[in-house]
C-alpha atoms as one frame of an Amber mdcrd trajectory, in Angstrom:
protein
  12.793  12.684 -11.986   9.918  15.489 -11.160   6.834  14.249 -10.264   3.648
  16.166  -9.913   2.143  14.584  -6.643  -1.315  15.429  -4.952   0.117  16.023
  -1.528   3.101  17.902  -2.061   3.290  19.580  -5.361   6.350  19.218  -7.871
   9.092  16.981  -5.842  11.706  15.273  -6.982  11.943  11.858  -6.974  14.788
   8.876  -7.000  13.867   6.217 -10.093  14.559   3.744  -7.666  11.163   4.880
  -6.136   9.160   4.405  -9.494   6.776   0.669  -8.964   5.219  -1.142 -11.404
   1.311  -2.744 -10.363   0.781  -4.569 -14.000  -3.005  -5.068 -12.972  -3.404
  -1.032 -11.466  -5.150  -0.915  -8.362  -8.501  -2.442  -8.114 -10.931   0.524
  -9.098  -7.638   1.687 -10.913  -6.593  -0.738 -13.112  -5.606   2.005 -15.786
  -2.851   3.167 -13.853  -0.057   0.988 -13.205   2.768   2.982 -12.395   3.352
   4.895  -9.030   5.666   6.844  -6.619   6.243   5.834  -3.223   6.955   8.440
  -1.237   7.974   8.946   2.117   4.986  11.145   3.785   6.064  13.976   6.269
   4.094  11.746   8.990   5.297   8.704  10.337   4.366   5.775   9.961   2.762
   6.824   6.638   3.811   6.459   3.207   2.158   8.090  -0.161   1.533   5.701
  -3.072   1.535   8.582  -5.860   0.572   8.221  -9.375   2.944   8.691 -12.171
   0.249   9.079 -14.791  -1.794  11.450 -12.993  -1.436  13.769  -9.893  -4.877
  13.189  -8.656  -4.338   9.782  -8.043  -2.388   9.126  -4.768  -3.100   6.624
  -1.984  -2.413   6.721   1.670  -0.138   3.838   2.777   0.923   2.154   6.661
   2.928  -1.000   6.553   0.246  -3.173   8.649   2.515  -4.720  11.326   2.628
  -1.667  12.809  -1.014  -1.513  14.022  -1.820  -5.479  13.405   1.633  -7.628
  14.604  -0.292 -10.949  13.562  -1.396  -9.940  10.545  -1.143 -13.142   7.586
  -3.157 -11.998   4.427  -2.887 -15.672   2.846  -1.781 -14.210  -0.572  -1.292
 -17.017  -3.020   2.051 -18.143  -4.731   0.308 -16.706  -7.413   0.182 -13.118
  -6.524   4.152 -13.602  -5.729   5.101 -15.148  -8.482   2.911 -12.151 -11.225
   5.443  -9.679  -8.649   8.541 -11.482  -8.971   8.718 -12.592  -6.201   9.561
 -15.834  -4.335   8.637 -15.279  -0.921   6.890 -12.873   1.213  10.419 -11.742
   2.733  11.015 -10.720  -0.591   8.000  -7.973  -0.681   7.238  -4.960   1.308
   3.625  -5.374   2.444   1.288  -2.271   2.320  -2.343  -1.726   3.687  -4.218
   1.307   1.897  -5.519   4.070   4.354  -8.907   5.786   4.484  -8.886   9.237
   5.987 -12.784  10.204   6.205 -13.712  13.355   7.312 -15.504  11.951  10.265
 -15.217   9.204  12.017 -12.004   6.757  12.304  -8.859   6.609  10.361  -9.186
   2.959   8.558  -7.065   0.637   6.656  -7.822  -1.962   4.158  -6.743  -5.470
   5.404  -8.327  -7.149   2.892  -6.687  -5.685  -0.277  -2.839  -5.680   0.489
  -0.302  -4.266  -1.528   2.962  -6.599  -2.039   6.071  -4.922  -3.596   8.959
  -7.149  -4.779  11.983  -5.411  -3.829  13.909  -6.936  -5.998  11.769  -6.019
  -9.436   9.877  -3.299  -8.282   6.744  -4.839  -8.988   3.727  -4.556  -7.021
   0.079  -6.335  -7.501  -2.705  -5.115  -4.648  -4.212  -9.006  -3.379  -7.348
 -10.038  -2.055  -7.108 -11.859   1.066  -9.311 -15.304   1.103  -9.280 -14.916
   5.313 -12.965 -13.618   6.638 -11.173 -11.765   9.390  -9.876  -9.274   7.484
 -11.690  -6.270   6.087 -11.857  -3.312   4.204 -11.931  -0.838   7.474  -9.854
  -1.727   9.874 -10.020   0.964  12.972  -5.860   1.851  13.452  -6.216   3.735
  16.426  -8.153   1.503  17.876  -5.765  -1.533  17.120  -3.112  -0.087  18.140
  -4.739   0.537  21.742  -5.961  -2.690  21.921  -2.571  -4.024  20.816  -0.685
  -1.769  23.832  -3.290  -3.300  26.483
């Protein structure tokens, strides 16, 4: 499949690669099926739009910047993925590149992927530790220390 993507042009994409989020993307809820795609810098991963180039998030897989990290997503979210357990998903935190200041990552809104059906829902978190900006260069120094 060919895919018009924001970050890299045309590409060519495996189906296997195309997700479902029934509900979009809070902010996006018209757009409910993406790409992911591997980005040319680890750890990162692009969540790209099918519908509409413009539309293309910036994806890290949180454990690799917050090891503890326990959302408390409900059986609820699971289940409207698919999904029967959290080893079931792959868990995604959306990144915020700003032009100044620190990279972030949302910890409050994780995405959950069913590998199984390819379905993915973005969750809201009911802990108060988590937020919408989460420093990853800074967590990841603290988490070396």
């Amino acid at each position: 499949m060919i895919l018009d993507t924001k970050a890299y042009g045309r590409v060519e994409i495996d189906e296997k690669q195309v997700l479902e989020f029934p509900q979009g993307l809070l902010g996006f809820e018209e757009y409910t099926q993406f790409a992911l795609i591997d980005a040319h810098k680890k750890p990162f991963f692009w969540l790209q739009s099918t519908q509409e180039a413009r539309i293309a998030f910036i994806l890290i897989k949180p454990a690799i910047f917050h090891d503890d990290y326990e959302p408390g997503i409900s059986t609820e979210d699971l289940e409207d993925i698919g999904a029967e357990s959290l080893d079931e998903c792959l868990n995604f935190a959306i990144v915020t590149v700003p032009d100044s200041g620190p990279m972030t990552a949302n910890l409050q809104g994780p995405l959950y992927i069913s590998k199984k059906t390819r379905r993915g829902k973005q969750c809201v978190s009911p802990k108060d530790e988590y937020r919408t900006k989460h420093d990853i260069l800074e967590e990841m120094a603290a988490r070396r220390e």
